[in-house]
DOMIZA-118531 format. One record per residue (C-alpha): x, y, z. Coordinates in steps of 0.2 Angstrom, whole numbers, plus 5000, padded with zeros to 4 digits. Layout:
% DOMIZA-118531
XYZ...
***
This chain:
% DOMIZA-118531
490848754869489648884871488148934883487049074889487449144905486149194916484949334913486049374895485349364876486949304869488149154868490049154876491149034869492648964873493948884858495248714862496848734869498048844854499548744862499948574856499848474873499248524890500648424898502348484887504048464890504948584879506948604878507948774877507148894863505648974856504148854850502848934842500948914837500248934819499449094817497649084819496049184817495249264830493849384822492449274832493349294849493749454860494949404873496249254876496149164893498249084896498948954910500548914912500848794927502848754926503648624937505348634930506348754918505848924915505449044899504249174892502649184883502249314869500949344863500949424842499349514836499149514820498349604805498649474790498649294792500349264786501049354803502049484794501049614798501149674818499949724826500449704845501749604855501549584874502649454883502349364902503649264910503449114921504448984933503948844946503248924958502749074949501249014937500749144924498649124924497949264914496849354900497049494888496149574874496449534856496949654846496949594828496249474816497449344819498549294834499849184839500849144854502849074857503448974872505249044874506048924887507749024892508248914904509748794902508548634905507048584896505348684901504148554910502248644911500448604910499848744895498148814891497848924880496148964875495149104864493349154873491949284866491749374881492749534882494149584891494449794892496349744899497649614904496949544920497549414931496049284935496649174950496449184969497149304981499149284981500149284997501949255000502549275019502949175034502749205054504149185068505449185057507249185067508449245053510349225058511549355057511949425039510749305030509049335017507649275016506649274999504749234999504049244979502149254975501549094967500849144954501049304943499849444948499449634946498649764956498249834973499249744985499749765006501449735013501549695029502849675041503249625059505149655066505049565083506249705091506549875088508349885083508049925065509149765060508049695047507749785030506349715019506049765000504949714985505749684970505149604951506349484944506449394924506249224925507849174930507949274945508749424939508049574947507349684935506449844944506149884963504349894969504749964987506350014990507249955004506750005023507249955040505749975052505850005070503649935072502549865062502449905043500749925034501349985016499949975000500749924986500449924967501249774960501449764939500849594932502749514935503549384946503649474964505049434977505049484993506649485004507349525023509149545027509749555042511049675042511649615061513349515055513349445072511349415078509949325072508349455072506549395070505049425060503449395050503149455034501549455021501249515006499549505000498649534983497249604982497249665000495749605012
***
């Protein structure tokens, strides 16, 4: 479909979906598009919505349409309750994209994949502000908590957290974790604040964990915890 937006002399368009389904249940393996060209689009808008499973999307710029020539290869990862919603530039003549499900059970998602006109300088993230965090949480002695963002997100982002005494007990962190939950790389190291914490973040475009330990064996400790993107 195309249009003309408002106070603009030229059209944007948007292609169909490049997956073959919206609603796709795909078992453990990589499951590829056809290569396509792309010289009458600019950028590629992805959504990922995935309610079981978990995997990875790549996406393979390319400069010949048999795919054998690379141009570029980024890759995003995704899980329930960490949607990947985003859209990057295209970098070639040709494009394609792989679902890689890496988890042992089938991948169960809503997919969308579509090519737009409009330019995109960069990978951006086009949803609504992101939070992950929780108020008046008592947590028993020895325990963690872990609070991810819903959906996978990039740039400025505030941590803030609330111990409810000042013993020091509770040690929060930001982490980025693959798909399956392995940490891969630390986004704020871990701290154990006496007060209040107001800490800017930058987070990378990747799933984004939040956790609290209590490292009191013996007694529970409360607190509240946010951390949002971007910050208000």
């Amino acid at each position: 479909m195309s249009d003309y937006p408002d106070w603009q002399q030229f059209p944007t368009a948007m292609g169909g979906n490049l997956f073959p389904a919206v609603a796709q249940d795909l078992t453990p393996g990589a499951h590829a598009t056809p290569v396509v060209p792309v010289t009458s689009y600019s950028s590629l808008s992805v959504v990922i919505l995935p309610t079981a499973g978990a995997g990875q999307l790549t996406v393979s710029h390319w400069a010949d349409p048999a795919g054998t020539v690379s141009a570029e290869t980024d890759t995003w990862r995704y899980r329930p309750g960490a949607a990947l919603v985003m859209r990057t530039p295209l970098r070639a003549a040709y494009v394609s994209l792989t679902l890689t499900v890496t988890s042992p059970g089938n991948l169960t998602a809503s997919t969308w994949a579509s090519l737009l006109a409009s330019g995109s300088d960069r990978v951006s993230y086009p949803v609504t502000g992101q939070v992950a965090n929780i108020d008046d949480r008592p947590l028993p002695g020895g325990a963690v908590d872990q609070w991810r963002m819903p959906a996978v997100v990039g740039g400025a982002a505030m941590l803030a957290f609330a111990p409810a005494d000042a013993l020091g007990k509770l040690q929060v962190e930001v982490y980025v974790t693959d798909e399956l939950d392995n940490e891969m790389y630390m986004v704020m190291f871990p701290v154990a604040p006496a007060a209040p914490l107001m800490q800017p973040l930058q987070l990378p475009g990747e799933i984004t964990v939040v956790q609290v330990t209590n490292t009191d064996p013996a007694t529970p400790h409360t607190y509240g915890v946010t951390l949002l993107c971007p910050p208000a």
